[in-house]
C-alpha positions as CSV (number, residue, x, y, z in Angstrom):
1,X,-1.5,-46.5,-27.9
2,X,-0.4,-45.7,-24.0
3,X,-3.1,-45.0,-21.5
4,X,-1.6,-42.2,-19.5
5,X,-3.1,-40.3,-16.6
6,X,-3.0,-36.3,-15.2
7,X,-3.1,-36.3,-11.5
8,X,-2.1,-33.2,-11.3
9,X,-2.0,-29.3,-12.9
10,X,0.7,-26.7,-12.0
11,X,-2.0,-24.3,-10.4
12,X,0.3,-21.2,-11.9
13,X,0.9,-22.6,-15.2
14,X,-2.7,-22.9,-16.0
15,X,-3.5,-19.5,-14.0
16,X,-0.7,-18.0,-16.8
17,X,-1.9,-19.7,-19.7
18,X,-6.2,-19.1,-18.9
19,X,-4.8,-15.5,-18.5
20,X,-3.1,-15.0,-21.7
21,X,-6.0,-16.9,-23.6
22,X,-8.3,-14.4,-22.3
23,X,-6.9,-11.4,-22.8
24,X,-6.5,-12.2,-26.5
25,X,-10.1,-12.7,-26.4
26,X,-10.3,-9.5,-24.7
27,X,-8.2,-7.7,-27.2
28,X,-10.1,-8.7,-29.5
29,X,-13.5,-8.1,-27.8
30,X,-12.0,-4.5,-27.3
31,X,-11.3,-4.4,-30.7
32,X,-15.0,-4.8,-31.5
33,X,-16.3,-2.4,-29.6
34,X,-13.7,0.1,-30.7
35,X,-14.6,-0.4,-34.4
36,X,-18.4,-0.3,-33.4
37,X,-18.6,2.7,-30.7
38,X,-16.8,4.8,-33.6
39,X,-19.0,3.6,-36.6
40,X,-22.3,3.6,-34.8
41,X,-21.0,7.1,-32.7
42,X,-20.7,8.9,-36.1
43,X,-23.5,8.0,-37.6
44,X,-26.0,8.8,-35.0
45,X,-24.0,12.2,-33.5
46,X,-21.7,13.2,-36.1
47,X,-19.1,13.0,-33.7
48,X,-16.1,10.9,-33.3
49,X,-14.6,11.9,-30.1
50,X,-16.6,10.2,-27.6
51,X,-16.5,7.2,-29.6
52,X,-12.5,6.9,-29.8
53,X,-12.6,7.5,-26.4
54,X,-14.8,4.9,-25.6
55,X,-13.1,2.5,-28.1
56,X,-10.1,3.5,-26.3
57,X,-11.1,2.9,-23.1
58,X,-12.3,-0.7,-24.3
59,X,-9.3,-2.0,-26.6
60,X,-7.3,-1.0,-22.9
61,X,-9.5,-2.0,-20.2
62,X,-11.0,-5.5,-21.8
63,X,-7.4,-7.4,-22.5
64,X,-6.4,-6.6,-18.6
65,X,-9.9,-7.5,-17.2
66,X,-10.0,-10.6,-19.2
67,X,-6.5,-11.7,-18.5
68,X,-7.2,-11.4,-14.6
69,X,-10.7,-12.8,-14.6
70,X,-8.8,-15.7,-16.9
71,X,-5.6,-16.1,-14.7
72,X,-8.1,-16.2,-11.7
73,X,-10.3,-18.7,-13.2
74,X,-7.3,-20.8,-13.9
75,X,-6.2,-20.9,-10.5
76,X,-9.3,-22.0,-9.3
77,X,-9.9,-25.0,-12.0
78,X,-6.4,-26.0,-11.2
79,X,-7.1,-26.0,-7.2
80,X,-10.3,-27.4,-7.7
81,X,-8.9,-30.8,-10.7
82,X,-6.5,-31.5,-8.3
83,X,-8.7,-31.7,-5.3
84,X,-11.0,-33.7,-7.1
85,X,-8.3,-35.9,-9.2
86,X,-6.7,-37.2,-5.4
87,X,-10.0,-38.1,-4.5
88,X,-11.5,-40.0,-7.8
89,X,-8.3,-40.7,-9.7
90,X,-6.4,-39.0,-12.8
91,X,-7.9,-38.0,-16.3
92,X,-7.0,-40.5,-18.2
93,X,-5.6,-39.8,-22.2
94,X,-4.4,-42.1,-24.7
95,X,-0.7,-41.2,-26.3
96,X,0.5,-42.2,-29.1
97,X,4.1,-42.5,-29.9
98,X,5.1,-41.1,-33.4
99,X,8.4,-42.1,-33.0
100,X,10.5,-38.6,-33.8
Protein backbone atom coordinates (compact mmCIF):
# COMPACT_ATOMS: atom_id res chain seq x y z
CA UNK A 1 0.00 0.00 0.00
CA UNK A 2 1.09 3.87 -1.11
CA UNK A 3 0.37 6.67 1.26
CA UNK A 4 -0.80 9.35 -1.10
CA UNK A 5 -2.00 12.87 -0.24
CA UNK A 6 -4.91 15.49 -1.80
CA UNK A 7 -3.72 18.92 -1.51
CA UNK A 8 -5.94 20.06 -3.65
CA UNK A 9 -9.78 19.90 -5.25
CA UNK A 10 -10.76 21.45 -8.71
CA UNK A 11 -13.25 23.95 -7.08
CA UNK A 12 -15.62 23.35 -10.43
CA UNK A 13 -15.33 19.72 -10.61
CA UNK A 14 -16.64 19.24 -7.18
CA UNK A 15 -19.17 22.33 -7.62
CA UNK A 16 -20.41 19.97 -10.97
CA UNK A 17 -20.38 16.76 -9.33
CA UNK A 18 -22.24 18.06 -5.58
CA UNK A 19 -24.66 19.49 -8.19
CA UNK A 20 -25.59 16.57 -10.12
CA UNK A 21 -25.64 14.40 -6.85
CA UNK A 22 -28.26 16.70 -5.60
CA UNK A 23 -30.46 17.05 -8.10
CA UNK A 24 -30.92 13.34 -8.37
CA UNK A 25 -31.81 13.52 -4.84
CA UNK A 26 -33.99 16.24 -5.71
CA UNK A 27 -35.67 14.33 -8.51
CA UNK A 28 -36.25 11.98 -6.53
CA UNK A 29 -37.51 14.08 -3.55
CA UNK A 30 -39.86 15.57 -6.19
CA UNK A 31 -40.89 12.44 -7.07
CA UNK A 32 -42.19 11.79 -3.61
CA UNK A 33 -44.07 14.56 -3.20
CA UNK A 34 -45.66 14.13 -6.58
CA UNK A 35 -46.84 10.57 -5.78
CA UNK A 36 -47.92 11.88 -2.21
CA UNK A 37 -49.73 15.40 -3.07
CA UNK A 38 -51.80 13.25 -5.64
CA UNK A 39 -52.69 10.23 -3.32
CA UNK A 40 -53.28 12.20 -0.23
CA UNK A 41 -55.06 15.20 -2.57
CA UNK A 42 -57.65 12.63 -3.78
CA UNK A 43 -58.48 11.16 -0.86
CA UNK A 44 -59.19 14.05 1.20
CA UNK A 45 -60.86 16.44 -1.78
CA UNK A 46 -61.78 14.11 -4.44
CA UNK A 47 -59.81 16.14 -6.67
CA UNK A 48 -56.72 15.53 -8.57
CA UNK A 49 -55.96 18.72 -10.23
CA UNK A 50 -54.32 20.66 -7.56
CA UNK A 51 -52.39 17.73 -6.65
CA UNK A 52 -50.72 17.09 -10.23
CA UNK A 53 -50.07 20.56 -10.18
CA UNK A 54 -48.41 20.61 -7.13
CA UNK A 55 -46.60 17.34 -7.90
CA UNK A 56 -45.70 19.02 -10.97
CA UNK A 57 -44.46 21.95 -9.70
CA UNK A 58 -42.23 19.74 -7.27
CA UNK A 59 -40.79 16.85 -9.65
CA UNK A 60 -39.67 20.48 -11.68
CA UNK A 61 -38.65 22.86 -9.09
CA UNK A 62 -36.77 20.35 -6.48
CA UNK A 63 -34.01 18.78 -9.16
CA UNK A 64 -32.94 22.61 -10.14
CA UNK A 65 -33.03 23.84 -6.49
CA UNK A 66 -31.04 20.95 -5.37
CA UNK A 67 -28.62 20.96 -8.11
CA UNK A 68 -27.77 24.79 -7.43
CA UNK A 69 -27.89 24.61 -3.62
CA UNK A 70 -25.43 21.36 -4.42
CA UNK A 71 -23.19 22.94 -7.11
CA UNK A 72 -22.99 25.93 -4.62
CA UNK A 73 -22.11 23.90 -1.70
CA UNK A 74 -19.48 22.34 -3.72
CA UNK A 75 -17.83 25.31 -4.47
CA UNK A 76 -17.58 26.32 -1.12
CA UNK A 77 -16.17 22.92 0.43
CA UNK A 78 -13.73 23.03 -2.43
CA UNK A 79 -12.65 26.83 -1.55
CA UNK A 80 -12.77 26.12 1.88
CA UNK A 81 -10.38 22.05 1.74
CA UNK A 82 -8.05 23.91 -0.05
CA UNK A 83 -7.67 26.78 2.18
CA UNK A 84 -7.39 24.68 4.97
CA UNK A 85 -5.26 21.70 3.23
CA UNK A 86 -2.22 24.73 2.44
CA UNK A 87 -2.35 25.48 5.86
CA UNK A 88 -2.43 21.94 7.81
CA UNK A 89 -1.24 19.60 5.09
CA UNK A 90 -3.03 17.16 2.49
CA UNK A 91 -5.69 14.30 3.31
CA UNK A 92 -3.85 11.61 3.31
CA UNK A 93 -5.27 8.01 1.58
CA UNK A 94 -3.73 4.77 1.20
CA UNK A 95 -3.73 3.27 -2.59
CA UNK A 96 -3.31 0.15 -3.53
CA UNK A 97 -2.00 -0.99 -6.71
CA UNK A 98 -4.03 -3.86 -8.36
CA UNK A 99 -1.75 -4.17 -11.05
CA UNK A 100 -4.27 -3.89 -14.28
Amino acid sequence: MVKKFVRKIGVLSLGKITGVIYAIMGLIIGAVITLTSLTVGSMMYGQEAGGMLFGAGAIIALPIFYGVLGFIGGVITALVFNAVTGVIGGLELEVEDTGK
